[in-house]
N, C-alpha and C positions, 0 to 999 in steps of 0.2 A: 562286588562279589556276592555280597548277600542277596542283591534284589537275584541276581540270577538264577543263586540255589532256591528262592523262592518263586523263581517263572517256575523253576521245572518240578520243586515241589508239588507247585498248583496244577501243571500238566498230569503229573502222576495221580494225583488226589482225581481227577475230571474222569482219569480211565477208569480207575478202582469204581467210581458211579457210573459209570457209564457198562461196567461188564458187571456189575451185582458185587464188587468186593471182593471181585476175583471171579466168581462163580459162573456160572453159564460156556456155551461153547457153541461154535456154528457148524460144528460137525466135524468129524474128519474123512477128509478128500485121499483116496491113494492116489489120486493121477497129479498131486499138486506137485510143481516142481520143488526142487531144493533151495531152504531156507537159504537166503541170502542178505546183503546189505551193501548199499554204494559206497558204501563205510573202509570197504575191501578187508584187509587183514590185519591192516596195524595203519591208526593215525597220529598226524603231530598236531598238538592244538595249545598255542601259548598260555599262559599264565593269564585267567580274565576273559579269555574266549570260548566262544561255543563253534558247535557244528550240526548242521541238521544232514539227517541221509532219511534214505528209504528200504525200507525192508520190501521184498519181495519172496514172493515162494511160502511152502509151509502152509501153516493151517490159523488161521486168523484164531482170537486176537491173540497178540504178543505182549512179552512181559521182559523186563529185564533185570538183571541180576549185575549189583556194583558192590564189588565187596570192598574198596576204600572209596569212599565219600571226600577224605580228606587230598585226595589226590583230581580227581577225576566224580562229575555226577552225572547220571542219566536216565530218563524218563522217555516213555514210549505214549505217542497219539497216534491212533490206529496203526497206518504203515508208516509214519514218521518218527525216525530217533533222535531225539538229542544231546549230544554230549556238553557238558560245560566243564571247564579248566576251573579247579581250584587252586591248588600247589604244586608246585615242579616234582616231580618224579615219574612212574610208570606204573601200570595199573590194567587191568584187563578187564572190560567187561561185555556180557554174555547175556545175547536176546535169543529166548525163548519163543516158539510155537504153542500152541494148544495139544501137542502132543509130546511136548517137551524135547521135541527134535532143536536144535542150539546151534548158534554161531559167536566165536568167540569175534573180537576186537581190540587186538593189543593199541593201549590209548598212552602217548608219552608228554607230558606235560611241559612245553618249555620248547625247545629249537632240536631240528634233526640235526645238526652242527652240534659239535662238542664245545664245551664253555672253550671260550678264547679271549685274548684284548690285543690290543693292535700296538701293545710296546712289546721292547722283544725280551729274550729271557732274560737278559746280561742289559740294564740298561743305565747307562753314563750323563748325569747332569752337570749343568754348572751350580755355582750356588747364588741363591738371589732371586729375585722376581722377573729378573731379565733374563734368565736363563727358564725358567717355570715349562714343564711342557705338558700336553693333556692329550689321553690314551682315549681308546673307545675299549667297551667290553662286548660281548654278545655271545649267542649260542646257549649250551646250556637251559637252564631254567631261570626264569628273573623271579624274584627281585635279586640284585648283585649287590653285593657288600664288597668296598676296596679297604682296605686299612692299611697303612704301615707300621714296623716293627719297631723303630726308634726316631719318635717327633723330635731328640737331639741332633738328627743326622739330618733329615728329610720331613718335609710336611707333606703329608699325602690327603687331600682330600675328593670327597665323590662328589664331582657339582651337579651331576644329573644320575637318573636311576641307567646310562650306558656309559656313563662318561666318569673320567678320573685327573686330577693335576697332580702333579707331584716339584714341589719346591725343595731346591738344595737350601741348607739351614746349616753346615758345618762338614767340613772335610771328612771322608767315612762309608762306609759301606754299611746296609742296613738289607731289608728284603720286605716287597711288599707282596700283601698278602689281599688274593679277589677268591672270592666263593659266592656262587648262585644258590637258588631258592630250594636247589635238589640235593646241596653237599657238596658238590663239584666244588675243586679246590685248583687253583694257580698261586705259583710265584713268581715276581720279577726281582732278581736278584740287582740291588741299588745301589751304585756306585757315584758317591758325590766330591765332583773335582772338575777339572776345566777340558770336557770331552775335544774330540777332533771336530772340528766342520766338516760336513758331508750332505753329499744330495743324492738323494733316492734314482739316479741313472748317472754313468756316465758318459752315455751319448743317446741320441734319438735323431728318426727323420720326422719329418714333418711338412701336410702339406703350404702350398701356399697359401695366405690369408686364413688358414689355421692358428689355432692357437694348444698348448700347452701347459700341463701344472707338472712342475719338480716339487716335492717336498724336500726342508733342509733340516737337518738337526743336528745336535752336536753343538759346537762353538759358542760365543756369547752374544745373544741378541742384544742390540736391534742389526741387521744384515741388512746389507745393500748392495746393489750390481756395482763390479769395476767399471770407469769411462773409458770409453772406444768402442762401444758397441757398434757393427756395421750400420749402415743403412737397409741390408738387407733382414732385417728381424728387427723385433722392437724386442728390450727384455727390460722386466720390472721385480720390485721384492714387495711384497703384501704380508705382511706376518712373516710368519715361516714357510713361506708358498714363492716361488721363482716362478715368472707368468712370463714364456716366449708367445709372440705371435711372428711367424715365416710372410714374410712381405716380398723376397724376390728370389728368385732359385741362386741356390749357393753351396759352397760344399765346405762343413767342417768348419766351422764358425767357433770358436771357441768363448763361452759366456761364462766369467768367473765372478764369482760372488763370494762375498768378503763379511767378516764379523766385526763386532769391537772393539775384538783382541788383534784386528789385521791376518787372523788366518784366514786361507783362502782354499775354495776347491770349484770346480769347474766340471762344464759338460759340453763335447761337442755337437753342433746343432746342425741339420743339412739341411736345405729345405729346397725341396721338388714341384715339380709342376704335375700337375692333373684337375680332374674333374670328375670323380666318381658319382655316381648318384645319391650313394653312400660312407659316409668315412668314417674312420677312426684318427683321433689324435693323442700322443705319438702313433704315427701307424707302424715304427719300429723303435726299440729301446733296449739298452742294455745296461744289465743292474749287477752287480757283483754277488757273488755268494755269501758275504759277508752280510748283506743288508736285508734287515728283517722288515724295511717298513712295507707300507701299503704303498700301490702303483695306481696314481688316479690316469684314465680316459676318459676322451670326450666325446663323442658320437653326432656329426654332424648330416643333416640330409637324410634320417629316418624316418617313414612314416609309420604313423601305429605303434602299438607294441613290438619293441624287440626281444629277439632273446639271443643267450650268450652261450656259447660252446669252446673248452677249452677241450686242447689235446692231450693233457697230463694234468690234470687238478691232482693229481698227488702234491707235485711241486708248485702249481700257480692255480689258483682257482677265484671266481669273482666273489664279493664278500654279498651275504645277502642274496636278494630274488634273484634268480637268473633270466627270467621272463617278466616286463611291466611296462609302462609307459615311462622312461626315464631317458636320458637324454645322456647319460655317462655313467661309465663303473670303475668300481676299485678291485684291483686285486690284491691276495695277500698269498702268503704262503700255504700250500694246499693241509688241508686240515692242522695247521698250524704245527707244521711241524720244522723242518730242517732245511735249507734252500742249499745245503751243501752236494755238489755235484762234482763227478770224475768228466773232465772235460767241457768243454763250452755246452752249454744245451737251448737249445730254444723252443721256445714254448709258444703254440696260435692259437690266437683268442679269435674266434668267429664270430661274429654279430650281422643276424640273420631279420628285417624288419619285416611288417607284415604284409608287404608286396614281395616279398620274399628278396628283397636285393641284400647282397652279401659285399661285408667289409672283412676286413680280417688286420690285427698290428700282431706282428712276434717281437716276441719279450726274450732278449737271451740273456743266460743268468751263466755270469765269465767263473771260469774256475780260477779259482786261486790260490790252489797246490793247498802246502802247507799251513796256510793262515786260514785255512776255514771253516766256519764257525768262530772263530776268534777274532775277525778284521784286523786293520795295521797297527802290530804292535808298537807301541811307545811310549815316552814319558812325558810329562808336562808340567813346568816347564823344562825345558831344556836346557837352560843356563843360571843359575844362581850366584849372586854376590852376597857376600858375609862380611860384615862388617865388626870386630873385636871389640869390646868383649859382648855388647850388647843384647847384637844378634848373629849371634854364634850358632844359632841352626836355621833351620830352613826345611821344607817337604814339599816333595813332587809327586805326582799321582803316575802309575801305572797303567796304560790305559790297552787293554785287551788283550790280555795275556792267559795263563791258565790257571793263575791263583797261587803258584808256587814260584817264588823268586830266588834270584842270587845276588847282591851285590858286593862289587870289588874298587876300592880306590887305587889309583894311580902312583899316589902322595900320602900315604896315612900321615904320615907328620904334618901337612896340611890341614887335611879333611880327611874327617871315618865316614861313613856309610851302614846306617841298618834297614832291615825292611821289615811292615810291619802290615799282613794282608798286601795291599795292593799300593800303600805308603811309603814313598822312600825318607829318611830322616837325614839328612847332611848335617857334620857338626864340626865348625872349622877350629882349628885346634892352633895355629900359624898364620902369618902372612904370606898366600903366596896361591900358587893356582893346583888345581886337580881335576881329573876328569873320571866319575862315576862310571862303571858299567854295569848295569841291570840285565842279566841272562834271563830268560824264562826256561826252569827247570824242566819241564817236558819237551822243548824244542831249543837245543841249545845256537841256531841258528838264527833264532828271533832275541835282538838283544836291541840296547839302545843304550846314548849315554848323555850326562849332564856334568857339562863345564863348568868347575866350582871355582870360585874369586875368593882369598879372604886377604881382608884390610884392617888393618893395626886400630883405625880408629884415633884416636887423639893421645900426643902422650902425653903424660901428666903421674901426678903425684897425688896419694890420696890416705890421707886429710894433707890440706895446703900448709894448716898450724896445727905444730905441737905444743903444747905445756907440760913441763915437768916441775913437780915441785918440790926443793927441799926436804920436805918432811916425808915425800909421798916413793914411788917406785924410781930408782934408779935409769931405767932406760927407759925408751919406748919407741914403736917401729909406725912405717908408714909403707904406704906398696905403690911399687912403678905399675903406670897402667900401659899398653898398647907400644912398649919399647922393643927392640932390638933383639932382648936377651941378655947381652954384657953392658955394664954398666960402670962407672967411675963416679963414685959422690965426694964431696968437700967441702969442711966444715969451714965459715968463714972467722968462725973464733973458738978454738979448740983448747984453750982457755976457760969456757962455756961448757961448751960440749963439742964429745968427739963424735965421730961416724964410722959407721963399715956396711958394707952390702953382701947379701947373698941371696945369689938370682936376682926375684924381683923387689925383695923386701930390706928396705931401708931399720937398721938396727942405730939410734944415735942415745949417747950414756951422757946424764948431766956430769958437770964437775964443780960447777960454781955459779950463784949467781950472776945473772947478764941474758944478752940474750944472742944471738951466730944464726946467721942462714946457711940452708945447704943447697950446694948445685947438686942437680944431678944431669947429670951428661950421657947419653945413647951413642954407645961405641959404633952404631952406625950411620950414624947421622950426629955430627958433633955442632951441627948448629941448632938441635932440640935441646932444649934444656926445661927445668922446674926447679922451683926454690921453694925450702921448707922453713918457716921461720920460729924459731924453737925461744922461748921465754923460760928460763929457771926462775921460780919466784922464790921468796923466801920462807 
């Protein structure tokens, strides 16, 4: 950056010698046409970049006027302007004639695209290094900064100046926070617990001996395809990336892909015959409104530069150039905003190369009433066992709801139920079964629920020995663990010491030295028992 502001310092310093320091003039022309520049009326020039144009029109020489430095610098040799990018923001600057006739140049430092990142707003991890997933940022002005809000909950870091990971580190919701080199601010609100599996379509055609990229996320890596795959497609898992390639015409092929946790989701795959000169792969897809990710293409049989034309880049538009030598693009959501739609809608992407042949894939993005923007409500896991007294609770995550819950037990004398953000807390109280139900307060239609188990656990007695001593406290008690409820104790020399119980606590009073066991007996189950062996010393 330095040497640059110093090319065009040196530029500026060569004019000032070369017109006397400003002074002098080559006269003024009335017939000269109007000042102008191929600069046009407002440019975008990145962070670190320059741009050269040409002035025309007007009365020679020219001078220019930059009233932030810190944004934007420019210096004028004869009819050449040059602008240099220092720091993201916007800035205007204004080349003069010899007769102070002016043309302005709105100059924005950093991307005509507003900051964005390619995670979505609401985003669900698992926890661990096998769950780890890594965002792109762009637009805006660079340089990007990502940080997260609590390294208890989530590790977030920037491994490149576009790029971002984020690692689940403990059960919890946090929010991460990205801002560019101009102020621009994003959040991605962070949700850490055991997301659903999902792939970025749930069906596509494709040609023959084409191939394919799904993106998957959610679930717990490492993924791999179900076996049975036809012979008529090959499908594989590379990372987080599902790779079909169409080997023989077929219709409705069904490819499920499966996590570590055995969840599974699936895409139907068609594959047709042709020979276009030009293609697209998926040349058709359809993605639910729920889903924020990006939609990679492949572009097969283009010569030259292509360029891309979408029919509603409100809702779908390609990320990056729209015109260049590249071989595939991505789409994401049009200026990054909402892919929620009132009915099915489809969207066509055009790709036009430089012999001009035309390809075209439509992308239809399914409505899905009520859930969206919020994807398929539910809980995870589904089913909890609780074992007494141990592990008497237990937590399930919520996963895509609207942040305001309700939950109700079946059984409270089993198991209670609280929720806490997006946490449900099960706490088993009994031996016996229950089933949770989790409402989402804005839509009471979206609910879910979790079958609770709890188990007694071991029964026993607890301390196994007592001592009492002569000179010391009269009685002393011991506590049933993991029993029935009702109970029957007996002292085996009452002579010693006697016994009584209430509830789960054993009360036994010395009476003399010696020493008596005591049974205890579980009125529901009379072949459990535990023996307390009690010493009166003297």
């Amino acid at each position: 950056m330095r040497k640059l502001i110093g090319i065009l310092s040196l530029v500026a310093t060569t004019l000032l010698a070369a017109c006397g320091g400003g002074g002098g003039s080559s006269g003024t022309n009335p017939n000269q046409i109007t000042l102008t520049t191929t600069a046009g009326t407002n440019v975008v020039i990145p962070v670190g970049g320059s741009g050269t144009y040409t002035i025309t029109g007007g009365n020679a020489p020219y001078r220019v006027v930059n009233p932030d430095p810190t944004i934007a610098v420019a210096a004028v040799s004869a009819d050449q302007l040059v602008i240099g990018a220092v720091g993201g923001g916007d800035t205007t600057v204004q080349v003069l004639d010899y007769n102070a006739r002016s043309v302005s140049i709105a100059v924005k430092v950093g991307s005509s695209k507003p900051l964005y990142t390619t995670a979505p707003s609401a985003l669900t991890v698992g926890v661990g290094a096998g769950a780890a997933r890594t965002f792109s940022v762009g637009g805006g002005a660079a340089p990007y900064t990502v940080t997260g809000a609590d390294g208890g909950i989530a590790s977030v870091v920037q491994v490149s100046g576009t790029q971002w990971t984020v690692t689940g580190v403990a059960l919890g919701t946090t929010t991460v926070n990205i801002r560019d080199g101009a102020g621009a601010t994003l959040q991605v609100a962070l949700t850490v617990g055991v997301p659903p599996l999902q792939l970025a379509a749930s069906d596509y055609q494709i040609f023959v001996g084409m191939s394919t990229i799904t993106k998957i996320t959610g679930g717990q890596a490492p993924y791999r395809v179900n076996q049975g795959i036809p012979a008529a497609l090959d499908a594989s898992v590379v990372g987080d990336e599902l790779i079909v390639v169409g080997k023989l015409v077929s219709e409705g092929i069904d490819v499920t892909v499966l996590d570590s946790a055995n969840q599974s989701a699936k895409v139907k795959v068609t594959v047709v015959a042709g020979s276009p000169t030009i293609r697209v792969s998926p040349n058709a897809i359809t993605i639910s409104e729920n889903d924020n990710q990006v939609i990679n293409f492949t572009i097969f049989g283009a010569v030259g530069n292509v360029c891309l034309f979408s029919d509603n880049p409100g809702l779908l538009a390609p990320i990056g150039a729209t015109c260049g030598a590249f071989t595939g693009f991505t789409l994401n959501t049009g200026s990054n905003g909402s892919r929620c739609v009132n009915g099915n809608q489809t969207v066509t992407v055009t790709v036009v190369d430089a012999n001009r042949a035309i390809a075209s894939t439509a992308v239809t993005v399914a409505d899905n009433g009520l859930a969206c923007g919020l994807g398929a409500f539910g809980v995870t896991p589904g089913t909890l066992a609780l074992t007494l007294p141990a592990s008497a609770t237990a937590q399930a995550l919520i996963n895509n709801g609207s942040g305001a819950y309700e939950v109700l037990s079946s059984n409270g004398g089993v198991a209670t139920a609280t929720v806490n953000g997006n946490v449900v807390t099960v706490t088993g109280l009994t031996a016996g079964s229950a089933t949770i139900t989790v409402r989402d307060k804005a839509d009471q239609n979206r609910s879910a629920t979790i079958a609770v188990t709890v188990g007694q656990g071991a029964f026993g007695v607890t301390p196994g020995t007592l001592v009492l001593s002569m000179a010391g406290a009269a009685a002393g008690q011991v506590l049933i663990n993991n029993g029935s409820g009702t109970y029957e104790v007996v002292s085996s020399n009452t002579g010693v010491a006697t016994v009584a119980v209430a509830a789960n606590v054993v009360t036994i009073t010395r009476v003399a030295a010696g020493s008596a066991t005591i049974t205890v007996r579980d009125a529901a189950n009379q072949t459990r028992t535990a023996t307390v062996a009690v010493t009166v010393a003297p």
